[in-house]
C-alpha positions in Angstrom: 0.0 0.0 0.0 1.2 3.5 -1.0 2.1 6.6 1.2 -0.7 8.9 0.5 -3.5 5.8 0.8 -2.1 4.9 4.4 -2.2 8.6 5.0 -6.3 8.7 3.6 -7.4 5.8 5.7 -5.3 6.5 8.9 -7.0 10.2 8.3 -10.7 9.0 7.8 -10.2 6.2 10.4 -9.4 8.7 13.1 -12.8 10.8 12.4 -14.6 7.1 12.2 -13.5 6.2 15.6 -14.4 9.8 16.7 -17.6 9.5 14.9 -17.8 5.9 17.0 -16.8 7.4 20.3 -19.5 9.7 20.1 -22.3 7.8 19.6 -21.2 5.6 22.3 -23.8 5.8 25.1 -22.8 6.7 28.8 -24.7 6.4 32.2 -26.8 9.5 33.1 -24.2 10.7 35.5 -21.0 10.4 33.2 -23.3 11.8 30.4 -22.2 16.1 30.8 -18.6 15.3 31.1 -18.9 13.9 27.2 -16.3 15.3 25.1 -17.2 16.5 21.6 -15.2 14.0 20.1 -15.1 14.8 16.2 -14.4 18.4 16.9 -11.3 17.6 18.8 -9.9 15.3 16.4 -10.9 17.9 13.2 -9.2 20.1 15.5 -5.9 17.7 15.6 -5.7 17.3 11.7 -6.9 21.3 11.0 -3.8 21.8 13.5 -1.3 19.2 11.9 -2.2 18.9 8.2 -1.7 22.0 6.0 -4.7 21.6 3.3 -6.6 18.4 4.3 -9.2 20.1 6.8 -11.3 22.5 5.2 -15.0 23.9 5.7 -16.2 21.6 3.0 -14.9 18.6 4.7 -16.2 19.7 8.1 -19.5 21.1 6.7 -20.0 17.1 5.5 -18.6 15.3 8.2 -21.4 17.6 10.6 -24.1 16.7 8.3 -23.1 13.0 8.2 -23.0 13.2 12.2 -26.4 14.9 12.1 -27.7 12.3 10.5 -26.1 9.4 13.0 -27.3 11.7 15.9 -30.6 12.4 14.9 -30.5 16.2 16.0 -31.6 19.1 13.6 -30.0 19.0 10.1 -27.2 21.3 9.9 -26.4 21.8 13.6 -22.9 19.7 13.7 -22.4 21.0 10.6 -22.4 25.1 11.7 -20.7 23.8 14.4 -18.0 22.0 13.2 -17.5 25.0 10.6 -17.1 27.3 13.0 -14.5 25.3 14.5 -12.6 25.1 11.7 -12.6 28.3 10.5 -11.2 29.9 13.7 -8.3 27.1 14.0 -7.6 27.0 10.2 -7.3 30.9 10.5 -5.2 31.3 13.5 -3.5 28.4 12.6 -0.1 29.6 12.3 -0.7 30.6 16.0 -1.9 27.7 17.6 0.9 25.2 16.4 3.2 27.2 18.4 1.8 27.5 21.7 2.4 25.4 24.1 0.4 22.5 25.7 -0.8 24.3 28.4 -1.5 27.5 26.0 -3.2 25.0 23.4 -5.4 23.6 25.9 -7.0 26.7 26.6 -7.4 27.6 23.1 -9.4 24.7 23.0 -11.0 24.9 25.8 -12.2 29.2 24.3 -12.9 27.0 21.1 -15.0 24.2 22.7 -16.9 26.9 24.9 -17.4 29.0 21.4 -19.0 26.0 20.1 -21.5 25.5 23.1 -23.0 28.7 23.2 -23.7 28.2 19.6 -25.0 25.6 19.9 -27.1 26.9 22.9 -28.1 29.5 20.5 -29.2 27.2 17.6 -31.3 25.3 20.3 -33.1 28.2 21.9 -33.7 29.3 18.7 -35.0 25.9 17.8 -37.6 25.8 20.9 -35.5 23.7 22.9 -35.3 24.6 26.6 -32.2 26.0 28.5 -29.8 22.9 29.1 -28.7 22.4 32.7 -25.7 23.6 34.4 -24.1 20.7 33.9 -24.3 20.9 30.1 -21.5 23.2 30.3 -18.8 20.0 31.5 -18.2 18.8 28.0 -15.9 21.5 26.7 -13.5 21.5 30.2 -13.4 17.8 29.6 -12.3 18.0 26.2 -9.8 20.6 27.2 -8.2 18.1 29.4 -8.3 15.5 27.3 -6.4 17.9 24.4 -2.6 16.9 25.6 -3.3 13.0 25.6 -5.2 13.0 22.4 -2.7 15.4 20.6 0.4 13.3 22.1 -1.6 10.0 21.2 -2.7 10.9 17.6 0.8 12.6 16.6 3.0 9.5 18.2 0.7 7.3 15.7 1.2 9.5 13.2 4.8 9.4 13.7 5.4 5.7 14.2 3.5 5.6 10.6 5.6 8.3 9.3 2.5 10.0 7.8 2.5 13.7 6.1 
């Protein structure tokens, strides 16, 4: 097997298993501290891979997760295009920082995404989420180092572009 095929199918098996860990159910009390899992890895490869992230890609990979999830069509989809427009802009920026400064850049990127989503859902009719809705992005945040570390160490060992 070639390279650049390894490099497709380690890319789209990475959002697959995102896509998987997401739909995985949780107990009731585990259930707020649920990291966003395709946003954080679309975050990794926007971060990593000059030219293979784009809003195209995340505008289709949020309407394919719409459609697995069952919400309203086109909410991942904003979402996820939001995200990646902000990282793929200040890109330059964020490979730089540190692991400390790039978990609170996701952790301002994460919270970004809840309150729109918050919006498109009170806009929708949907009533105010509780407190504990607001979990998810701090657990994402502290999950950033060990899924970065993990993901680029595979990506290494592959010797992937």
């Amino acid at each position: 097997m070639n390279r650049q095929r390894l490099t497709s199918w380690w890319f789209a098996g990475t959002l697959l298993v995102a896509l998987l860990f997401m739909l995985v159910p949780l107990p009731a009390v585990l259930e707020p501290f649920k990291p966003y899992w395709p946003a954080l890895v679309l975050l990794y490869w926007a971060l990593e891979s000059e030219g293979r992230v784009s809003l195209g890609l995340a505008f289709l990979l949020g309407l394919g997760i719409d459609l697995f999830d069952g919400v309203l069509l086109g909410e991942q989809a904003l979402r996820l295009c939001a995200l990646v427009f902000i990282v793929l802009r200040f890109r330059s920026r964020l490979r730089f920082f540190t692991m400390g400064q790039q978990m609170l850049a996701v952790l301002a990127l994460l919270l970004n995404d809840r309150i729109l989503l918050l919006l498109v859902r009170l806009l929708s009719g949907a009533p105010m989420p509780p407190a504990s809705w607001w979990f998810a992005p701090f657990t994402g945040a502290a999950l950033w180092p060990f899924l970065f570390l993990l993901l680029d160490d595979l990506r290494m060992r592959l010797r992937l572009q």
